[in-house]
DRENMIVEX-18579 format. One line per field, with one value per residue (C-alpha): residue number from 1; residue in three letters; y, x, z negated. Coordinates in nm, 3 decimals. Layout:
<pts>
pos c(NUM:...)
code c(ALA:...)
yy c(Y:...)
xx c(X:...)
zz c(Z:...)
</pts>
This chain:
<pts>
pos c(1:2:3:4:5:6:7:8:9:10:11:12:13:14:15:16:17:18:19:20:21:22:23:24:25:26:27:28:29:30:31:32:33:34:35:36:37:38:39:40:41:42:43:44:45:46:47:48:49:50:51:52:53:54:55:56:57:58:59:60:61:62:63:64:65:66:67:68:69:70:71:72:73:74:75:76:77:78:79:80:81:82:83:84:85:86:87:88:89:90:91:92:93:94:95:96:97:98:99:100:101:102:103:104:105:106:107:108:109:110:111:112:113:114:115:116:117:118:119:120:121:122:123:124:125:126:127:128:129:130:131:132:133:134:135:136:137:138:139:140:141:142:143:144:145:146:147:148:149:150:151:152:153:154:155:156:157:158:159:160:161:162:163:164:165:166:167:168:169:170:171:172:173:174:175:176:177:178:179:180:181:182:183:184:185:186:187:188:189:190:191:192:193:194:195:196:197:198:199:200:201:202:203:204:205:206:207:208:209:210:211:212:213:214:215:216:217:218:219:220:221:222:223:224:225:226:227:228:229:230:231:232:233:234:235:236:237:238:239:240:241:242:243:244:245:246:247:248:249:250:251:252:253:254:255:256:257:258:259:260:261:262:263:264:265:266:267:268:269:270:271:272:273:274:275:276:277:278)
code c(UNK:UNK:UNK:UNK:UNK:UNK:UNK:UNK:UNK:UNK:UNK:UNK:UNK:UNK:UNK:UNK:UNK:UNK:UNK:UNK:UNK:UNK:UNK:UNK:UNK:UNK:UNK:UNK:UNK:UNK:UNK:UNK:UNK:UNK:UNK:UNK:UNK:UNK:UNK:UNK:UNK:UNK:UNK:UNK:UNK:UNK:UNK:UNK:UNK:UNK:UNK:UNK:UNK:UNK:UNK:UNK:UNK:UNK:UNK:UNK:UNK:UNK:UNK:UNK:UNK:UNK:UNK:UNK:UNK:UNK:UNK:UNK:UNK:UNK:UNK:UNK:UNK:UNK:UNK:UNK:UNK:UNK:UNK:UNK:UNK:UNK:UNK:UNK:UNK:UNK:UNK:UNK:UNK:UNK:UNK:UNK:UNK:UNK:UNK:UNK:UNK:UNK:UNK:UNK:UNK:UNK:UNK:UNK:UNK:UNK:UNK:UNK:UNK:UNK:UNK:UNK:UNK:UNK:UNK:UNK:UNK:UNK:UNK:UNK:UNK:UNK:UNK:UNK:UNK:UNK:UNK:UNK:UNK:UNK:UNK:UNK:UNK:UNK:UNK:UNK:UNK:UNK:UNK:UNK:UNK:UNK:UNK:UNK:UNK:UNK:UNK:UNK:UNK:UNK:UNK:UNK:UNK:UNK:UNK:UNK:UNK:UNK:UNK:UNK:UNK:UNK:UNK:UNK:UNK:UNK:UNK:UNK:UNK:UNK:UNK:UNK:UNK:UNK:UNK:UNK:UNK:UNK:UNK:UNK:UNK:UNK:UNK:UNK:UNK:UNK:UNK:UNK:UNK:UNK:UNK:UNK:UNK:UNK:UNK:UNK:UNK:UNK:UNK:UNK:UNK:UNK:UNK:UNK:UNK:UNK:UNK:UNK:UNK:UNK:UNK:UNK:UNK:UNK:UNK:UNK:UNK:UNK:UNK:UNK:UNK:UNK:UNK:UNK:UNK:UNK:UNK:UNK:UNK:UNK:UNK:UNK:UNK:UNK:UNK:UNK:UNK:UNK:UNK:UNK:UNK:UNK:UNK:UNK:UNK:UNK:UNK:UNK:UNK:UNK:UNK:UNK:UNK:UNK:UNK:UNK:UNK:UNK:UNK:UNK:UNK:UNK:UNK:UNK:UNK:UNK:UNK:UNK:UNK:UNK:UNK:UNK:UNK:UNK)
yy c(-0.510:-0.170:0.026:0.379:0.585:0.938:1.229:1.262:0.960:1.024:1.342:1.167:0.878:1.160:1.359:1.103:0.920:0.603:0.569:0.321:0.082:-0.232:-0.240:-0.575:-0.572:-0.921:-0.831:-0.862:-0.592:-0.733:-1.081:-1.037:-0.801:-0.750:-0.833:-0.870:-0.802:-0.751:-0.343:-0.300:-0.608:-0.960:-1.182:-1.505:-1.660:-1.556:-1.178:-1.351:-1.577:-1.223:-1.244:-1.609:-1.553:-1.810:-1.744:-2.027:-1.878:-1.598:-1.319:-1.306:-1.110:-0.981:-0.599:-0.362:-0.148:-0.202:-0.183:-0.409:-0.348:-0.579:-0.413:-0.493:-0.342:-0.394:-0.409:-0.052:0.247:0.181:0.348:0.144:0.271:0.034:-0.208:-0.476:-0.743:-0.999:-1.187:-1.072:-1.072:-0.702:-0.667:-0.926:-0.772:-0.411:-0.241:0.032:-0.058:0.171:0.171:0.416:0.437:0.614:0.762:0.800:0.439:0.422:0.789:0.891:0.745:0.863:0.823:0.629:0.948:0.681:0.706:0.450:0.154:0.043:-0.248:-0.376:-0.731:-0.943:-0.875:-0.785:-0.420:-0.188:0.108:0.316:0.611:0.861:0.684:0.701:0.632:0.402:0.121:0.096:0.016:-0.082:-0.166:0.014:-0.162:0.032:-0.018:-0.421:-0.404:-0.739:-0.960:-1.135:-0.944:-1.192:-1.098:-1.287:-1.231:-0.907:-0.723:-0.385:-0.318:-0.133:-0.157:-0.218:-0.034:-0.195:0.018:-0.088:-0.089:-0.351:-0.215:-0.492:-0.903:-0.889:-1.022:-0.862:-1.121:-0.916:-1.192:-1.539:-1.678:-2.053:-2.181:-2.475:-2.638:-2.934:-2.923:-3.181:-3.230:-3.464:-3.736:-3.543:-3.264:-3.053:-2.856:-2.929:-2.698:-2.580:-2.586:-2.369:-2.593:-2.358:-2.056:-1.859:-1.717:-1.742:-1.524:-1.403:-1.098:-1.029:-0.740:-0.644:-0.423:-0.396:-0.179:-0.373:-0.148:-0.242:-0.603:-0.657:-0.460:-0.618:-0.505:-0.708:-1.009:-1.000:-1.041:-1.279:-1.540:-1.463:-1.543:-1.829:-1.989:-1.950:-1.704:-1.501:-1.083:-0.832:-0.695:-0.473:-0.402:-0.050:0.085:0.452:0.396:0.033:-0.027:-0.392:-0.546:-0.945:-1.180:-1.373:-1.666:-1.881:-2.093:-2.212:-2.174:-1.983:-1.620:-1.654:-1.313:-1.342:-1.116:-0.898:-0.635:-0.392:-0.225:-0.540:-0.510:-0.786:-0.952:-1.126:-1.354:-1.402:-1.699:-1.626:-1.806:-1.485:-1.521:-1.453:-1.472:-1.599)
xx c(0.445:0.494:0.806:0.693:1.008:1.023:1.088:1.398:1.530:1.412:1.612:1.917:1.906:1.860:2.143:2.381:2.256:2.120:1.789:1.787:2.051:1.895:1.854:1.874:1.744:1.840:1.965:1.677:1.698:1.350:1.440:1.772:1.745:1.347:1.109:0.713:0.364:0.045:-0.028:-0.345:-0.613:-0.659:-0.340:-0.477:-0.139:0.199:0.382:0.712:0.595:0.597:0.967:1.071:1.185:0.940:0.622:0.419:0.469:0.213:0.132:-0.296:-0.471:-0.824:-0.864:-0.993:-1.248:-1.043:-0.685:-0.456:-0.059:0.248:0.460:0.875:1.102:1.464:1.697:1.825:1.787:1.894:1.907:1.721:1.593:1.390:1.071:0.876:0.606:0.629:0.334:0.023:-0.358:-0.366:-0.534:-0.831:-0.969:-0.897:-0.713:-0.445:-0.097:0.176:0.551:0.525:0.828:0.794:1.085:0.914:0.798:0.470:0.289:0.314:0.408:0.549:0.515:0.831:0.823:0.706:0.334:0.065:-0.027:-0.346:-0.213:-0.464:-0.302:-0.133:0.179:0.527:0.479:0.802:0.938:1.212:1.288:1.532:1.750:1.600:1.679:1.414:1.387:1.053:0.840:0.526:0.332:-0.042:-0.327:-0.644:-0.913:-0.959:-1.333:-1.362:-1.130:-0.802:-0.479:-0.227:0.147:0.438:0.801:0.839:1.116:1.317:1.642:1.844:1.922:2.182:2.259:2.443:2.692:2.596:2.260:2.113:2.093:1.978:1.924:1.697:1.330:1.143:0.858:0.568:0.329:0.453:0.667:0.623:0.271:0.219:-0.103:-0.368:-0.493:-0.792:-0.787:-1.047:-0.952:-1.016:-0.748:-1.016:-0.939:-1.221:-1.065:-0.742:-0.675:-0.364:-0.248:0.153:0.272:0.620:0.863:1.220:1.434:1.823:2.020:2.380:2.595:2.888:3.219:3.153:3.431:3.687:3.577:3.247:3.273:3.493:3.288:3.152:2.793:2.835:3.021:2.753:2.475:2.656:2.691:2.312:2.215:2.455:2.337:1.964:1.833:1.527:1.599:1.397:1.486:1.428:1.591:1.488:1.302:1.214:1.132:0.951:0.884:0.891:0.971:0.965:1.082:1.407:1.588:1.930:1.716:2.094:2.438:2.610:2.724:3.061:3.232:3.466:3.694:3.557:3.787:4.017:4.117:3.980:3.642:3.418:3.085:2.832:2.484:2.219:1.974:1.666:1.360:1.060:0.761:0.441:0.113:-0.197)
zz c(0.019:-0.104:-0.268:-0.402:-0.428:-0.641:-0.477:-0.716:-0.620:-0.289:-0.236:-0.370:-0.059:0.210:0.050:0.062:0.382:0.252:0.255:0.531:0.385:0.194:-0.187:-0.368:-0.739:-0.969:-1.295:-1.497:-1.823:-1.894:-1.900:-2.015:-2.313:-2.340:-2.589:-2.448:-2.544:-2.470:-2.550:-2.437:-2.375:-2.501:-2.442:-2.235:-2.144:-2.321:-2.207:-2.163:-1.935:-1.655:-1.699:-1.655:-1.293:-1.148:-0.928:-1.126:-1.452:-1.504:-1.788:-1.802:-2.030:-2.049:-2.012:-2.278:-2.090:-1.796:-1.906:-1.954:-2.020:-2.000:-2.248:-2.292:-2.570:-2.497:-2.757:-2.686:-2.480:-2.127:-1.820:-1.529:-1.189:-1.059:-1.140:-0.960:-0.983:-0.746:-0.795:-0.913:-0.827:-0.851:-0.522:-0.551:-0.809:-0.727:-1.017:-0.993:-1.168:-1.257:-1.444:-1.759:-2.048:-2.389:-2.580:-2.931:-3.018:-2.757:-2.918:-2.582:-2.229:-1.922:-1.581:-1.436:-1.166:-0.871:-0.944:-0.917:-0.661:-0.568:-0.359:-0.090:-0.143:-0.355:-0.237:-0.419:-0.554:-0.640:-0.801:-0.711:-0.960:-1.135:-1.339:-1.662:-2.014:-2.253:-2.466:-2.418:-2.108:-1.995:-1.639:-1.672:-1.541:-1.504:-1.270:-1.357:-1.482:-1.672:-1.454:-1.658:-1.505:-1.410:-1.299:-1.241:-1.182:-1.332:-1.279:-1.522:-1.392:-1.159:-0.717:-0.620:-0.242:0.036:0.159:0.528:0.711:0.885:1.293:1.471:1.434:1.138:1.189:0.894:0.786:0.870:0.825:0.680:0.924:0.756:0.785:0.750:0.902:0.884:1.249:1.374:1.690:1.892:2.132:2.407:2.297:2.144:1.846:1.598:1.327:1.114:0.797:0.584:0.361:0.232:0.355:0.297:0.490:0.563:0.706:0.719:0.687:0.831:0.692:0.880:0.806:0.409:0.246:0.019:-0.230:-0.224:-0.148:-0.458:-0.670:-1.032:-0.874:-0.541:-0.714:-0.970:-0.704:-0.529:-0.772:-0.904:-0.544:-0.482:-0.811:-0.704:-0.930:-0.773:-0.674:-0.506:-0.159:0.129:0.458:0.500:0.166:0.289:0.613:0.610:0.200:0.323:-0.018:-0.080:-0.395:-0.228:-0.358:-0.151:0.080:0.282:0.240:-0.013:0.030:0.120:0.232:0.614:0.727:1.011:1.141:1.074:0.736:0.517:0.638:0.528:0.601:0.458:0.524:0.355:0.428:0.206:0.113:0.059:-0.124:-0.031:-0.230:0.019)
</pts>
């Protein structure tokens, strides 16, 4: 799980005393507006399958000399600050990934400003950057040798910040906290060996004494009925100080907003199923 943040964007979360508030990230530019291809490399399974929202559903293509690029045009320039892959085999086979745009029809292409990732896992990957202006965009895959690059669940959007921290009741999934095991066990109560057959995690998130103003914003509402409907989103409890990022969908009720104090103060659960890639 990693979330590399610019210093730009950076600077702008310590100046206004956010950084440790959670970010959620669902509207999908990619998959909403976005037209995919393979740039670079031999196209094994279908681009648009990256952007489908599901886990299952998987871009692969074979690397030219090593590189390999998942490459979106959106139907016009737009301003997004913030990119993920939430599934992805990245790790296994060692490459180096990173979020580049171009502003002159792919001649040239920039660095998103968050750099590159060179995950040790398989884990959900994520960057947080400037707010910046393209059409066209590309993740850059280098390092792969001759291994087919598969990610799914891509992400090209925008977070959005809660305007409340999480202080304390929170267990961050540090390891899968839903395993699911095939344990023999002789008949004299001796374990004779384990097997993993699913794992996952679950977990839930409480925010308390959210401002009317944000509560009732078209941002919040938006989320909530993305995440009330079921759709998949990106999130983290604490992105500068953790970067413990995970692929969430409803797993529970539905977000449903109470009144919690004084001066219209709301708050709000979230029961989430988390995704994570053995």
């Amino acid at each position: 799980m990693t979330i590399k943040i610019d210093a730009t964007r950076a600077a702008a979360l310590a100046s206004a005393g956010t950084g440790d508030n959670p970010i959620l990230a669902w509207f999908n530019n990619g998959a909403n507006a976005g037209t995919h291809s393979t740039g670079v490399g031999t196209e094994v399974e279908a681009a648009a399958l990256a952007f489908t929202g599901t886990t299952h559903d998987a871009w692969i293509a074979t690397p030219d000399t090593g590189i390999a690029t998942l490459q979106t045009e959106l139907s016009a320039i737009t301003t997004l600050s913030f990119g993920a892959i939430a599934a992805h085999n990245l790790g296994t086979i060692g490459a180096t990934v990173s979020l580049q745009y171009s502003t002159n029809d792919g001649a040239t292409w920039n660095d998103c400003g968050a750099g590159t990732v060179t995950p040790a896992d398989d884990q959900a990957i994520g960057w947080y950057f400037d707010a910046t202006g393209a059409a066209l965009w590309r993740f850059l895959v280098t390092g792969a040798g001759s291994n087919d690059v598969e990610i799914a669940a891509a992400f090209l959007g925008t977070a959005l910040t809660v305007s409340q921290r999480i202080y304390r009741g929170y267990r961050p999934p540090l390891t899968p906290t839903e395993v699911a095991l095939q344990a023999n066990v002789s008949e004299g109560g001796n374990l004779l060996g384990s097997a993993v057959v699913r794992t996952g995690s679950r977990t839930q998130a409480r925010f308390t004494d959210l401002e009317p103003a944000f509560i009732r914003s078209a941002a919040w509402l938006g989320f909530q009925r993305h995440f009330n409907r079921g759709g998949g989103f990106f999130w983290a409890w604490r992105p500068t100080k953790y970067g413990d990022l995970h692929y969430a969908w409803r797993e529970g009720g539905v977000i449903a907003p109470d009144n919690s104090g004084p001066n219209d103060l709301m708050s709000a659960d979230l029961s989430m199923r988390l995704y994570d890639n053995p």
